[in-house]
N, CA, C, O and CB atoms as a CASP TS submission, in Angstrom:
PFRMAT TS
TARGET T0000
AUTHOR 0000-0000-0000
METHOD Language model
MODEL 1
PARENT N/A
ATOM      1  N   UNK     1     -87.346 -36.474  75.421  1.00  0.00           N
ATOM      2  CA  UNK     1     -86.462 -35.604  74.695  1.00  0.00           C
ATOM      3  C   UNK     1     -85.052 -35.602  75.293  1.00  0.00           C
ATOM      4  O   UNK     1     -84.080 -35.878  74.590  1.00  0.00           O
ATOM      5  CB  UNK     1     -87.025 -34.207  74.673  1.00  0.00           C
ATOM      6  N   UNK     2     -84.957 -35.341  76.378  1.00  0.00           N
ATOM      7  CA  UNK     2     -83.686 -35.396  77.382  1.00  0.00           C
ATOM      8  C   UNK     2     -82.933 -36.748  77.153  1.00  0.00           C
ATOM      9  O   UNK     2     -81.719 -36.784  77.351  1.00  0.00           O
ATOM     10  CB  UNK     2     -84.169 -35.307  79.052  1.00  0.00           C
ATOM     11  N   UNK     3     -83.557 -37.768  76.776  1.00  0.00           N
ATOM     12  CA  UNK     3     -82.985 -39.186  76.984  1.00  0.00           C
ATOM     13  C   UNK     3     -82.435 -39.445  75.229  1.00  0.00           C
ATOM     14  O   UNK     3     -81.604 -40.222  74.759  1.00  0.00           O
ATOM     15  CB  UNK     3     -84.440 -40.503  77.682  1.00  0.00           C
ATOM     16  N   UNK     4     -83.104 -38.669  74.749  1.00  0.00           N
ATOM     17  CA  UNK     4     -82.598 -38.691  72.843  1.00  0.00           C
ATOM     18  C   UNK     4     -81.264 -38.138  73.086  1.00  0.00           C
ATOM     19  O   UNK     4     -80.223 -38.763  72.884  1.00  0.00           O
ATOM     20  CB  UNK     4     -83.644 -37.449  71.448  1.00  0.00           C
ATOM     21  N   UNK     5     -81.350 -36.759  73.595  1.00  0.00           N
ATOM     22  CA  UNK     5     -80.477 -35.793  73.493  1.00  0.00           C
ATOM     23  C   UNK     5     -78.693 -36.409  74.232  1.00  0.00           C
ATOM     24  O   UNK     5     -77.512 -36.154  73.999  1.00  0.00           O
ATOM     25  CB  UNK     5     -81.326 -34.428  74.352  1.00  0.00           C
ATOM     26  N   UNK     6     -79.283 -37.092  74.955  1.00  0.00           N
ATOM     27  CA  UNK     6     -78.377 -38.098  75.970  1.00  0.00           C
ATOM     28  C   UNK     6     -77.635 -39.407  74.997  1.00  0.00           C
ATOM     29  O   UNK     6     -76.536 -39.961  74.967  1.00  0.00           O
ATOM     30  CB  UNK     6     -79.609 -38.915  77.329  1.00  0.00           C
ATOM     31  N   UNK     7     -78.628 -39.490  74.427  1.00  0.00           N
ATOM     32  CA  UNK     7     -78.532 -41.112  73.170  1.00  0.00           C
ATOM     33  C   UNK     7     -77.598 -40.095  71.961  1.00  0.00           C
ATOM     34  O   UNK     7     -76.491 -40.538  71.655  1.00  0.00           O
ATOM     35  CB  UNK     7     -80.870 -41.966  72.169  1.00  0.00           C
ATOM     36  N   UNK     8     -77.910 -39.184  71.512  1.00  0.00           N
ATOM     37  CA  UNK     8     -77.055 -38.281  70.210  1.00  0.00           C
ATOM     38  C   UNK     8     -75.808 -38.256  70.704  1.00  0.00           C
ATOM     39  O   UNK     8     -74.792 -38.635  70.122  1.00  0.00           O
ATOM     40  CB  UNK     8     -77.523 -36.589  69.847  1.00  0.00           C
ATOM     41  N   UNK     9     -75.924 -37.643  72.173  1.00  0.00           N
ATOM     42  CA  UNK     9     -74.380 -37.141  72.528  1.00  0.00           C
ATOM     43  C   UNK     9     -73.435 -38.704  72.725  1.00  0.00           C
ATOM     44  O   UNK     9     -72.261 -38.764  72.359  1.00  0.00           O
ATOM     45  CB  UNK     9     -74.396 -36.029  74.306  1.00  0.00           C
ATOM     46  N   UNK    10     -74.119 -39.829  73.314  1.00  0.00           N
ATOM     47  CA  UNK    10     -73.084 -40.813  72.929  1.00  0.00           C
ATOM     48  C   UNK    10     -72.747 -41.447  72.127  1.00  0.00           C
ATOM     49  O   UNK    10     -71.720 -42.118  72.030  1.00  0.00           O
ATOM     50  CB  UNK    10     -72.996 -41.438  73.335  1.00  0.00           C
ATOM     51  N   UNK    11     -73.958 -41.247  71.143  1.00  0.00           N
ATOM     52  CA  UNK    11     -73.636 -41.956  69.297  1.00  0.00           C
ATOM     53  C   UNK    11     -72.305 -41.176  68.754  1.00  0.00           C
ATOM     54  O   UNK    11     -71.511 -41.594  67.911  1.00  0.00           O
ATOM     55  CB  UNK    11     -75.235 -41.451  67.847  1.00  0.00           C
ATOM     56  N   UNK    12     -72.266 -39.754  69.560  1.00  0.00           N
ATOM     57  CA  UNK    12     -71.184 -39.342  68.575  1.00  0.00           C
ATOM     58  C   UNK    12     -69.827 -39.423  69.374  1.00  0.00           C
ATOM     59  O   UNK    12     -68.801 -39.098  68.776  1.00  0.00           O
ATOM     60  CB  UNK    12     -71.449 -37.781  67.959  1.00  0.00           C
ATOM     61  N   UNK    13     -69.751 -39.856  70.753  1.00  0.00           N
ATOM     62  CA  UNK    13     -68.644 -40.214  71.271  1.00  0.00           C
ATOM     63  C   UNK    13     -67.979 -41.093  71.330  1.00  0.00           C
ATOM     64  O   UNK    13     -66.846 -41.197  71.799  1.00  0.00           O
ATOM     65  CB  UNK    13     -68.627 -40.105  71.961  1.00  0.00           C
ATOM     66  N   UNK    14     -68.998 -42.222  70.584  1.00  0.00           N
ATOM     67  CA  UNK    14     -68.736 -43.677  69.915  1.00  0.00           C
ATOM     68  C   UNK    14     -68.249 -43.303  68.623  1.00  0.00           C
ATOM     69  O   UNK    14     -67.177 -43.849  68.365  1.00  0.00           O
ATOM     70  CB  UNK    14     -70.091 -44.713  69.763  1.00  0.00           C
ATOM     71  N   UNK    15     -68.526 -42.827  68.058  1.00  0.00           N
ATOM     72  CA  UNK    15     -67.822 -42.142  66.410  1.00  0.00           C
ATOM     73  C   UNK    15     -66.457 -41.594  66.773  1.00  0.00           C
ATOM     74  O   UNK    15     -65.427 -41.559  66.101  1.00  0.00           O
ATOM     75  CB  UNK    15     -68.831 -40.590  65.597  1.00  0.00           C
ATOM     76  N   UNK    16     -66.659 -41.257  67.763  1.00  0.00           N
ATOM     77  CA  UNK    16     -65.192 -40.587  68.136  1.00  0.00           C
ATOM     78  C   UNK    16     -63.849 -41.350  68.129  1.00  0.00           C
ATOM     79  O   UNK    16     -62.742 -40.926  67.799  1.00  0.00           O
ATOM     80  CB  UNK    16     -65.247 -40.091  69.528  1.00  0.00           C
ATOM     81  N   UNK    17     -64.253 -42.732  68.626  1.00  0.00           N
ATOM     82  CA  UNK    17     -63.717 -43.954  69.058  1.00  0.00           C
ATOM     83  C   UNK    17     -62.654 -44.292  67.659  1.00  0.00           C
ATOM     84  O   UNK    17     -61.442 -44.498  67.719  1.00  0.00           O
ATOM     85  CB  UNK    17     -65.068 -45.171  69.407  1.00  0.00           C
ATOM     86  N   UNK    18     -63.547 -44.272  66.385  1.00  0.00           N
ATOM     87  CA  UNK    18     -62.728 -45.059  65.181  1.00  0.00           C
ATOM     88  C   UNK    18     -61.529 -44.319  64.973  1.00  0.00           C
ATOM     89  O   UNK    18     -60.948 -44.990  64.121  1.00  0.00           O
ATOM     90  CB  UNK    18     -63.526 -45.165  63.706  1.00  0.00           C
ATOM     91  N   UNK    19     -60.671 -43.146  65.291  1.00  0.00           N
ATOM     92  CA  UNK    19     -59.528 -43.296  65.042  1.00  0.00           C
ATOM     93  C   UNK    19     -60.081 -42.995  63.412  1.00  0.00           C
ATOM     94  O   UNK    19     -60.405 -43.827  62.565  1.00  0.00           O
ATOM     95  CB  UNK    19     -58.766 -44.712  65.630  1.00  0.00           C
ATOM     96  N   UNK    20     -60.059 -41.483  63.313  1.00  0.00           N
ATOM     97  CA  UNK    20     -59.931 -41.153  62.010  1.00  0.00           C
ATOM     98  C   UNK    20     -58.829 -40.270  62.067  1.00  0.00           C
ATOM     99  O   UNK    20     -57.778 -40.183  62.702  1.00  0.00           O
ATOM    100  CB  UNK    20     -61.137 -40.603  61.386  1.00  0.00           C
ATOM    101  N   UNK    21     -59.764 -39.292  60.692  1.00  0.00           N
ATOM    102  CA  UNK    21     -58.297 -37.948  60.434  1.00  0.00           C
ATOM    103  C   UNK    21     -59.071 -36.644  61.247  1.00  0.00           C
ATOM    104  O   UNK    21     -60.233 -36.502  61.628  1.00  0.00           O
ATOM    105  CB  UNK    21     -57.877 -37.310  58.127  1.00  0.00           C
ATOM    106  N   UNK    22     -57.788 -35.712  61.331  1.00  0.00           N
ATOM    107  CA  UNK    22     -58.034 -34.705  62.000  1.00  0.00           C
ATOM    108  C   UNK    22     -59.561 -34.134  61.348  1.00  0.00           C
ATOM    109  O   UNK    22     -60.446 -33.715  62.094  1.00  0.00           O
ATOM    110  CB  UNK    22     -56.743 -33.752  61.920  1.00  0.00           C
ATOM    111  N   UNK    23     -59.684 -34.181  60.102  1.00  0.00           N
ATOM    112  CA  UNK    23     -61.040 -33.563  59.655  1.00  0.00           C
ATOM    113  C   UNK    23     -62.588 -34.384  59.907  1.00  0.00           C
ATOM    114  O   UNK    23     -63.710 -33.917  59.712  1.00  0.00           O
ATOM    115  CB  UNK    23     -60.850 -33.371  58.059  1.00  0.00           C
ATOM    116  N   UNK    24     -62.265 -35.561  60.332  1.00  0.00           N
ATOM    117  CA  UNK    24     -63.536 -36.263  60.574  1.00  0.00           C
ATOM    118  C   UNK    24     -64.121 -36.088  61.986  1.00  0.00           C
ATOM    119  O   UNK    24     -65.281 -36.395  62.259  1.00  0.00           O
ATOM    120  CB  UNK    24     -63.340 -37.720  60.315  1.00  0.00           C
ATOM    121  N   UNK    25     -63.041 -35.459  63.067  1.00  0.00           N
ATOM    122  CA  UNK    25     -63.047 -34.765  64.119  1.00  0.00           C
ATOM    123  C   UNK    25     -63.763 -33.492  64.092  1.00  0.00           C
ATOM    124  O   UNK    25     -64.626 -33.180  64.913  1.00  0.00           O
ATOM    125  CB  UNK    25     -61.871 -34.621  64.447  1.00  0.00           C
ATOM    126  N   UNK    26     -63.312 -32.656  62.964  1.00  0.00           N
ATOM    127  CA  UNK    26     -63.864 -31.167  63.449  1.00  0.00           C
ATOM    128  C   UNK    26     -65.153 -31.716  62.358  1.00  0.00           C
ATOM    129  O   UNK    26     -65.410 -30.595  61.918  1.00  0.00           O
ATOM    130  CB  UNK    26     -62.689 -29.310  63.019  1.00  0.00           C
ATOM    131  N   UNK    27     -65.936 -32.447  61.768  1.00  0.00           N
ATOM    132  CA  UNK    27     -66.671 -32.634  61.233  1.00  0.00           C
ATOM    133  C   UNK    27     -67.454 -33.233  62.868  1.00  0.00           C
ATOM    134  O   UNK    27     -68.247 -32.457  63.403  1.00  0.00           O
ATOM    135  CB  UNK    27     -66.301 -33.361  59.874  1.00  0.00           C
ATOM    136  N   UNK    28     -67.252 -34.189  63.346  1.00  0.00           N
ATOM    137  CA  UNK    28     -67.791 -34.536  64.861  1.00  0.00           C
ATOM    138  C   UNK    28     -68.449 -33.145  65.355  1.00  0.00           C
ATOM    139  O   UNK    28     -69.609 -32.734  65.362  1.00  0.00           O
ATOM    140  CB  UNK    28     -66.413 -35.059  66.025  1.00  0.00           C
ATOM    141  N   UNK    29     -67.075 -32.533  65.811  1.00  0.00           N
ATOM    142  CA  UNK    29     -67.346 -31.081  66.100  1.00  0.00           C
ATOM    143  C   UNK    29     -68.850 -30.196  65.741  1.00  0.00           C
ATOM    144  O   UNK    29     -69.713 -29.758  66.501  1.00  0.00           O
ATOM    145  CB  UNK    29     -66.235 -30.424  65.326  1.00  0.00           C
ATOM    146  N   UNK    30     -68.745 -30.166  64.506  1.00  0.00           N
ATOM    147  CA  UNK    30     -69.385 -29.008  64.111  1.00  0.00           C
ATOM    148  C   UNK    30     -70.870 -30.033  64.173  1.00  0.00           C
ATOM    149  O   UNK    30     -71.913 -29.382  64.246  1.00  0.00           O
ATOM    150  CB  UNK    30     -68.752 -28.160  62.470  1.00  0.00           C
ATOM    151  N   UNK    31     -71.019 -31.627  64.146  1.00  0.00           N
ATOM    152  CA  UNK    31     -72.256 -31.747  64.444  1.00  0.00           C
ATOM    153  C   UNK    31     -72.682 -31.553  66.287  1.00  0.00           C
ATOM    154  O   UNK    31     -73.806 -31.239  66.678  1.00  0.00           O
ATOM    155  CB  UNK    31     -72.567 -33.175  63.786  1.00  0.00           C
ATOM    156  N   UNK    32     -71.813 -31.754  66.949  1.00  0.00           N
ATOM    157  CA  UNK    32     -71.925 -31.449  68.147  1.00  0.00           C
ATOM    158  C   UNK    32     -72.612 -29.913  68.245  1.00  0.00           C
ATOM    159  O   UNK    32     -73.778 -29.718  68.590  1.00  0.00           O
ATOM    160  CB  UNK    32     -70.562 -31.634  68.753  1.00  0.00           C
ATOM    161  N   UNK    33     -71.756 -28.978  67.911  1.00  0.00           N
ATOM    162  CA  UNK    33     -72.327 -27.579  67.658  1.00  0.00           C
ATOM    163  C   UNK    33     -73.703 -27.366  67.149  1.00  0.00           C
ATOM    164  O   UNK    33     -74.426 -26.511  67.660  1.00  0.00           O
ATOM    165  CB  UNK    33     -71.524 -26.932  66.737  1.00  0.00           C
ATOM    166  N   UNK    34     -74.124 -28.169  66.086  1.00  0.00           N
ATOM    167  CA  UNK    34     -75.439 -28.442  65.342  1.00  0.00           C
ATOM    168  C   UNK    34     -76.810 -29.054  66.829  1.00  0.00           C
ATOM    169  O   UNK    34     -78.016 -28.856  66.973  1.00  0.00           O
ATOM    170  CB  UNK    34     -74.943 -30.000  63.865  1.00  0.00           C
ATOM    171  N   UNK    35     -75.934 -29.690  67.503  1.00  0.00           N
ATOM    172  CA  UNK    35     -77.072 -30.669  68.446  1.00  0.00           C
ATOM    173  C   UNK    35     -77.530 -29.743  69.430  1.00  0.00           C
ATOM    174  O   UNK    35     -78.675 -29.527  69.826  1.00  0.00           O
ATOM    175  CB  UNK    35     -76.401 -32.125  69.325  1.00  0.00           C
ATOM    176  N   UNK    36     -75.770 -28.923  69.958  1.00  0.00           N
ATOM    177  CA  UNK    36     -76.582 -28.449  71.413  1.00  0.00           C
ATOM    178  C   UNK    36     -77.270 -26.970  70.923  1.00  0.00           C
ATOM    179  O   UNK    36     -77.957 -26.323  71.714  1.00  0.00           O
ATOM    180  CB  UNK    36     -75.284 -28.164  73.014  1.00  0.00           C
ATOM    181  N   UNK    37     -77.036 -26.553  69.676  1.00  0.00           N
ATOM    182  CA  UNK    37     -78.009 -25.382  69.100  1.00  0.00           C
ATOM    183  C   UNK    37     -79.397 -25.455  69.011  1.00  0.00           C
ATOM    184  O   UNK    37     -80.192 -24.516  68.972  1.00  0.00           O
ATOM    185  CB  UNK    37     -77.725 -25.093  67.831  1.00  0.00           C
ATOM    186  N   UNK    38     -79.671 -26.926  68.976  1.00  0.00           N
ATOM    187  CA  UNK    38     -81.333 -27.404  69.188  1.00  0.00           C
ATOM    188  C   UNK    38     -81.924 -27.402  70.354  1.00  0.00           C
ATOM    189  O   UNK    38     -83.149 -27.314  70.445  1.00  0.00           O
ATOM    190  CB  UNK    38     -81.633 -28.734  68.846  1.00  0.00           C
ATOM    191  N   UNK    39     -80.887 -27.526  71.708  1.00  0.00           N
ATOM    192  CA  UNK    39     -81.502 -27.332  73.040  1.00  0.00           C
ATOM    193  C   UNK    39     -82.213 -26.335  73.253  1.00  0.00           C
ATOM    194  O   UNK    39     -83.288 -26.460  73.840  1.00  0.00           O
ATOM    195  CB  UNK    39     -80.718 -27.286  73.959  1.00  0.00           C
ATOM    196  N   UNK    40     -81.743 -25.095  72.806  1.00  0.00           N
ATOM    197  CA  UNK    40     -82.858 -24.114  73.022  1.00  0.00           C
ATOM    198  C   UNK    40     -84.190 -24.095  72.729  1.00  0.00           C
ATOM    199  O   UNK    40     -84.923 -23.202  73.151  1.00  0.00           O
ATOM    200  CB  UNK    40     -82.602 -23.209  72.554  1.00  0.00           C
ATOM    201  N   UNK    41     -84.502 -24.828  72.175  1.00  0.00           N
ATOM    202  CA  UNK    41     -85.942 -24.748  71.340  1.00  0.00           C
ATOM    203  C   UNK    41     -86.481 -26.147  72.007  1.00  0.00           C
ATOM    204  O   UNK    41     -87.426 -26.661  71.409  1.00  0.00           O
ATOM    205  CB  UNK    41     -85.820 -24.768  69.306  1.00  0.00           C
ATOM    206  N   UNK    42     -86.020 -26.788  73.111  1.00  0.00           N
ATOM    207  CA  UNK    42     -86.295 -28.212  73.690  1.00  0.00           C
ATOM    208  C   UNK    42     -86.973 -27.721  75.111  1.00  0.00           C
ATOM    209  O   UNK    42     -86.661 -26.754  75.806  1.00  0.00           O
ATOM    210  CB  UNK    42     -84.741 -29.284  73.890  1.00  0.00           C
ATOM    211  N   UNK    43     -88.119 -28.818  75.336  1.00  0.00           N
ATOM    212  CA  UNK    43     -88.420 -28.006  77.032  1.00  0.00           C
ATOM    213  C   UNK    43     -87.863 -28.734  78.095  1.00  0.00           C
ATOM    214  O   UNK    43     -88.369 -29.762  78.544  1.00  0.00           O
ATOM    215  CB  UNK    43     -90.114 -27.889  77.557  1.00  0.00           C
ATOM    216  N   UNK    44     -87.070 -28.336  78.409  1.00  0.00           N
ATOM    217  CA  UNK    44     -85.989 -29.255  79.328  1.00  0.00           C
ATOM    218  C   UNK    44     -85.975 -28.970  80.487  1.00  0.00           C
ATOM    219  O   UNK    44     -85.858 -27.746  80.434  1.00  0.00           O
ATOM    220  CB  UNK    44     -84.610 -29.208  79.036  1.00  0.00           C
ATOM    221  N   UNK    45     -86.035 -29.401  82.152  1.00  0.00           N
ATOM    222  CA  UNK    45     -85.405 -28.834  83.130  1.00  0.00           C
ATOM    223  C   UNK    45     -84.090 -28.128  83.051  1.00  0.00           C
ATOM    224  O   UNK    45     -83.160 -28.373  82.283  1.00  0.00           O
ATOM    225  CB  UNK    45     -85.329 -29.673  83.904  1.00  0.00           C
ATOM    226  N   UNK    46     -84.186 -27.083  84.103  1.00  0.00           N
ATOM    227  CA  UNK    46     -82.650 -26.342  84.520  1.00  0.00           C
ATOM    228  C   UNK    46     -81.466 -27.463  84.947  1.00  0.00           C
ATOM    229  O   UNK    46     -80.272 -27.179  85.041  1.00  0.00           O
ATOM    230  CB  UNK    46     -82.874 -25.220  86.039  1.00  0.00           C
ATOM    231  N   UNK    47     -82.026 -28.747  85.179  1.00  0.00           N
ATOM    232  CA  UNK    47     -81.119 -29.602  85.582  1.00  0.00           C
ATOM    233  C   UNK    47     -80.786 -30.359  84.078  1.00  0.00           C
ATOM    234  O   UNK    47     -79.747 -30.813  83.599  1.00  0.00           O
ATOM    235  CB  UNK    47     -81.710 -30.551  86.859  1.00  0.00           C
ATOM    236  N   UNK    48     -81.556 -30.308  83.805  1.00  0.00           N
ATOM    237  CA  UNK    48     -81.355 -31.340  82.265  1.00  0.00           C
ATOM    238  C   UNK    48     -80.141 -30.850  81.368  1.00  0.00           C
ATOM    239  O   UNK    48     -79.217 -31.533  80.925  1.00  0.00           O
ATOM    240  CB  UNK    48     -82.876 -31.206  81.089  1.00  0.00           C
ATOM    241  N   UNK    49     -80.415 -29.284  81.189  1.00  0.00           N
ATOM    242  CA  UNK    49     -79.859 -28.473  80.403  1.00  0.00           C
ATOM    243  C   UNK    49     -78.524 -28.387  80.701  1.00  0.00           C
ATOM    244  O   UNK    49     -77.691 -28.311  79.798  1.00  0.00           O
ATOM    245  CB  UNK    49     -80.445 -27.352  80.398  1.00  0.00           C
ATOM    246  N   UNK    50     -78.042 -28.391  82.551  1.00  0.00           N
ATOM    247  CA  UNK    50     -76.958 -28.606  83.143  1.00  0.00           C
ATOM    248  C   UNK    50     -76.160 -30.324  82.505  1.00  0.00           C
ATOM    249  O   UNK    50     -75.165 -30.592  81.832  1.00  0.00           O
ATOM    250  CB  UNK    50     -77.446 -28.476  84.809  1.00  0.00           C
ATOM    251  N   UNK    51     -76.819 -30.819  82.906  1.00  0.00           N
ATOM    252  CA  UNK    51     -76.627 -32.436  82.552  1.00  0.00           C
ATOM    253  C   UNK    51     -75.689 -31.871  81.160  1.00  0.00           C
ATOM    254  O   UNK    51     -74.507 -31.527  81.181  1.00  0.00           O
ATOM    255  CB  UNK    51     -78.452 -33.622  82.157  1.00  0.00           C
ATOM    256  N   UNK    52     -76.700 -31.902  79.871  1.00  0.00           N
ATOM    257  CA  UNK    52     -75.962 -31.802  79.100  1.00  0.00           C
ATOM    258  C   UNK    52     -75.179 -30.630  78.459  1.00  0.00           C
ATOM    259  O   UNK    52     -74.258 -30.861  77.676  1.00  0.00           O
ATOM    260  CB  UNK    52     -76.454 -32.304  78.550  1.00  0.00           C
ATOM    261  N   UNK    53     -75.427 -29.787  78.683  1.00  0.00           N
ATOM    262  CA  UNK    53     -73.589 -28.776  78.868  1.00  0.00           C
ATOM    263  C   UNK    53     -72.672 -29.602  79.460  1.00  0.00           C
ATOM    264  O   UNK    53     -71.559 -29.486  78.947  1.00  0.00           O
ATOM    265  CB  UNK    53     -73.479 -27.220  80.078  1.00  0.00           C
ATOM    266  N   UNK    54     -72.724 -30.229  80.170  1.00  0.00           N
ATOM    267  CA  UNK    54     -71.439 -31.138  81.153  1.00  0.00           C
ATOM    268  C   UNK    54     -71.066 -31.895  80.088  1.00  0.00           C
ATOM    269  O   UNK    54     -70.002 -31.558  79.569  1.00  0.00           O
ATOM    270  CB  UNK    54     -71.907 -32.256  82.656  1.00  0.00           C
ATOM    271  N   UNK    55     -71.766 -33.029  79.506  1.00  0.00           N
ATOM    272  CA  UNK    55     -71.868 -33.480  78.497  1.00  0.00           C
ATOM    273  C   UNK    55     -70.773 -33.891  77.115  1.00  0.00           C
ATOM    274  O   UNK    55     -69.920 -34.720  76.799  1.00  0.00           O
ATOM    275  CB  UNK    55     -72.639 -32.789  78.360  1.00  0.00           C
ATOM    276  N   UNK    56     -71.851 -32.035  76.304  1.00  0.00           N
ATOM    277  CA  UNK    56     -71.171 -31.716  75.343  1.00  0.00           C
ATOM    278  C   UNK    56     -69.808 -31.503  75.923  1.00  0.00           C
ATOM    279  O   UNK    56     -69.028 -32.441  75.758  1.00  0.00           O
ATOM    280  CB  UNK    56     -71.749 -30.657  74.652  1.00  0.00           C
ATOM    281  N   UNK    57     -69.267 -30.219  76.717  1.00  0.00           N
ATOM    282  CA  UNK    57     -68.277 -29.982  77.591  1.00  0.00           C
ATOM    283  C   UNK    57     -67.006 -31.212  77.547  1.00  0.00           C
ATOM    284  O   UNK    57     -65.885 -31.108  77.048  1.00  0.00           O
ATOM    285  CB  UNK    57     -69.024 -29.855  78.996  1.00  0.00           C
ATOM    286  N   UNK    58     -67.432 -32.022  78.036  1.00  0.00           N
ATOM    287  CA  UNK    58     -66.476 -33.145  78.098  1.00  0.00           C
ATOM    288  C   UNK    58     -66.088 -34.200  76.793  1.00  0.00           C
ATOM    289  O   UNK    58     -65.095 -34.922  76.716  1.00  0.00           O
ATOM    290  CB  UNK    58     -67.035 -33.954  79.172  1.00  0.00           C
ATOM    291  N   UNK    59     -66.922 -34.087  76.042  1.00  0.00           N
ATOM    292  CA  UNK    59     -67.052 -34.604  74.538  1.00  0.00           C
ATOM    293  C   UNK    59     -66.062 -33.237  73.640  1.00  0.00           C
ATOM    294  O   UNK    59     -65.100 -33.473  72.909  1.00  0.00           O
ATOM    295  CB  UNK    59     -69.131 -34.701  73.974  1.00  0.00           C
ATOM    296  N   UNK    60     -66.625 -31.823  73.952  1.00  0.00           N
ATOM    297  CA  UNK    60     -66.230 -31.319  73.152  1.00  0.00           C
ATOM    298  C   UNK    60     -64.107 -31.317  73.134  1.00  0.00           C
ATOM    299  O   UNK    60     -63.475 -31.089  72.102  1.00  0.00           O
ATOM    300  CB  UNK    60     -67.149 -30.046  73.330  1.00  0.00           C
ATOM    301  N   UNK    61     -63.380 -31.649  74.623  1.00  0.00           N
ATOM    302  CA  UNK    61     -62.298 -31.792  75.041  1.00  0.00           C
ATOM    303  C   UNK    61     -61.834 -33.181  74.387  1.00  0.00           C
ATOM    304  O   UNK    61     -60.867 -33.188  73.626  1.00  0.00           O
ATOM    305  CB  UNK    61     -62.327 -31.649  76.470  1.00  0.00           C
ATOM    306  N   UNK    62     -62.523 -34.338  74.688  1.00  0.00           N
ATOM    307  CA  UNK    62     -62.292 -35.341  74.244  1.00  0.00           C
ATOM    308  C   UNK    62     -62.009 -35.652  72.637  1.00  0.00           C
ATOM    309  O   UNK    62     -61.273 -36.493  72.122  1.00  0.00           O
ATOM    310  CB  UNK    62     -63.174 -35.885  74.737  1.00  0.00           C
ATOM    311  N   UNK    63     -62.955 -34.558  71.991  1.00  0.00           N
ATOM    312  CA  UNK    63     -63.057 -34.439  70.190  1.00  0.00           C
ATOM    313  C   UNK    63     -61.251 -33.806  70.259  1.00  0.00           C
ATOM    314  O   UNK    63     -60.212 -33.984  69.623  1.00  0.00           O
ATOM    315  CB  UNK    63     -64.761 -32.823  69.292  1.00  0.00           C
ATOM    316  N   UNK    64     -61.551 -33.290  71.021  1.00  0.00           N
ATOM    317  CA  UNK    64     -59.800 -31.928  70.786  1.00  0.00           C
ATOM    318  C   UNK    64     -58.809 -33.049  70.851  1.00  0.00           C
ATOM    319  O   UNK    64     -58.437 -33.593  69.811  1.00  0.00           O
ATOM    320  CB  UNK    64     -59.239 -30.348  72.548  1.00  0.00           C
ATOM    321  N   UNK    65     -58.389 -33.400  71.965  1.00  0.00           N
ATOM    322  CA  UNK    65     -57.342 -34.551  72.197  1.00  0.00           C
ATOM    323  C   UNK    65     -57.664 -35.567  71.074  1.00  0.00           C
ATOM    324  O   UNK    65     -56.534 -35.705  70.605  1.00  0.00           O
ATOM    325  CB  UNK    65     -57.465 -35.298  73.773  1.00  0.00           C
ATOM    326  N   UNK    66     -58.375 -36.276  70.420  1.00  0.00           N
ATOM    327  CA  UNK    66     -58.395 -37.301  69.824  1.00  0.00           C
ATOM    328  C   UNK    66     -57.580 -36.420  68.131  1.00  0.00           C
ATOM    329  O   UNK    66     -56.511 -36.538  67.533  1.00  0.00           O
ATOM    330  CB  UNK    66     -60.164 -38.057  69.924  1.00  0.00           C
ATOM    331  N   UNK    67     -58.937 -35.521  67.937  1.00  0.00           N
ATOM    332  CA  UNK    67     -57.875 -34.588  66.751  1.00  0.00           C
ATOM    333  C   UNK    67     -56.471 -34.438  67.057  1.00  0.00           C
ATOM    334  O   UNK    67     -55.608 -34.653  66.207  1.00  0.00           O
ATOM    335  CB  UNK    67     -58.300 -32.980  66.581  1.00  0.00           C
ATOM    336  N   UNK    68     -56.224 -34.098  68.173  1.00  0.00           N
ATOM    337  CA  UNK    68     -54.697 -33.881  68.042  1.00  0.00           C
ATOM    338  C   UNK    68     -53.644 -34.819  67.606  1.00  0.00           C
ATOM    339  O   UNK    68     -52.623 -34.671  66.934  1.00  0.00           O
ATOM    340  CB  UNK    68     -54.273 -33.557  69.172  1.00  0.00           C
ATOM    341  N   UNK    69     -54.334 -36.080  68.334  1.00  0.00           N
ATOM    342  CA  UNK    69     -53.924 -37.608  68.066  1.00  0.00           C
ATOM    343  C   UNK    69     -53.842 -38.138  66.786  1.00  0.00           C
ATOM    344  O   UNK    69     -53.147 -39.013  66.270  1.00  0.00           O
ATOM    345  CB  UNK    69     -54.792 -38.483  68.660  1.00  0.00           C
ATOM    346  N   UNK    70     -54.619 -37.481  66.444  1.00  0.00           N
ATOM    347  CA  UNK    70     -55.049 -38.105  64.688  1.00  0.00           C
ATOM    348  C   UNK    70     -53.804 -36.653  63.840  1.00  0.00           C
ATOM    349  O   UNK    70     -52.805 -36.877  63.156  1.00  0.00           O
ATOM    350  CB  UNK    70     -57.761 -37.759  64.061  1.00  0.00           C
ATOM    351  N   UNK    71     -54.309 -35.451  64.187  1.00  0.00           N
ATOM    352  CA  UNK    71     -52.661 -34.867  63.685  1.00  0.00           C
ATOM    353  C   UNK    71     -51.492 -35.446  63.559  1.00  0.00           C
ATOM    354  O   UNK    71     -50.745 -35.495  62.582  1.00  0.00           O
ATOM    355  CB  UNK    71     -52.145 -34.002  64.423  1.00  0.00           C
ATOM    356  N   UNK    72     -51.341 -36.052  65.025  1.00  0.00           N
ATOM    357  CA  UNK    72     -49.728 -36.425  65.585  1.00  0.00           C
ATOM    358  C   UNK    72     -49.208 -37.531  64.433  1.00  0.00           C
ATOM    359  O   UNK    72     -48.043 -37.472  64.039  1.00  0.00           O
ATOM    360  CB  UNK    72     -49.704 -37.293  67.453  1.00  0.00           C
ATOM    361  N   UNK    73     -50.134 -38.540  63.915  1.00  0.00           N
ATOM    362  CA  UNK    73     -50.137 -39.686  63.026  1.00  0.00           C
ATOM    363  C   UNK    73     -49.976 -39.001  61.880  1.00  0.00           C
ATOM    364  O   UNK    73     -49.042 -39.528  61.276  1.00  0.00           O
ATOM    365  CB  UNK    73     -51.346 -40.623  63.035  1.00  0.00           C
ATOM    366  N   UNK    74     -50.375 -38.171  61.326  1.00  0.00           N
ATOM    367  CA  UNK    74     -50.498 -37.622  59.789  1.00  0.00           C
ATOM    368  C   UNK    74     -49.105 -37.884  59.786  1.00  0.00           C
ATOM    369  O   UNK    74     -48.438 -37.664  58.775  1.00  0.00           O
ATOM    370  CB  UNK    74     -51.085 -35.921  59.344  1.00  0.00           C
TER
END
């Protein structure tokens, strides 16, 4: 489960990559929001759970800056 959850969070940091519009970002976003809402209901170590908060965390900054990027172009 931990190693899926690991595989989701970089499928969508690879999506992140194409250089869209600001809305295909907060669309990223809100599936990010969708993924780590499922952790709770996952049986994970206290370390696992750490792992990915760090994760999302750093994805969720990375989504921000790239949106902004994709603003700056509009």
């Amino acid at each position: 489960m931990f190693a899926d959850q690991q595989l989701a969070l970089a499928n969508l940091r690879f999506l992140a990559r194409g250089g869209q519009t600001p809305a295909y970002y907060d669309l990223l976003e809100e599936r990010l929001s969708s993924l780590a809402e499922g952790w709770e209901t996952l049986a994970l170590s206290e370390n696992e759970c750490l792992i990915l908060a760090a994760y999302k965390t750093r994805l969720h900054f990375e989504l921000a800056y790239l949106r902004s990027v994709a603003a700056l172009r509009e």
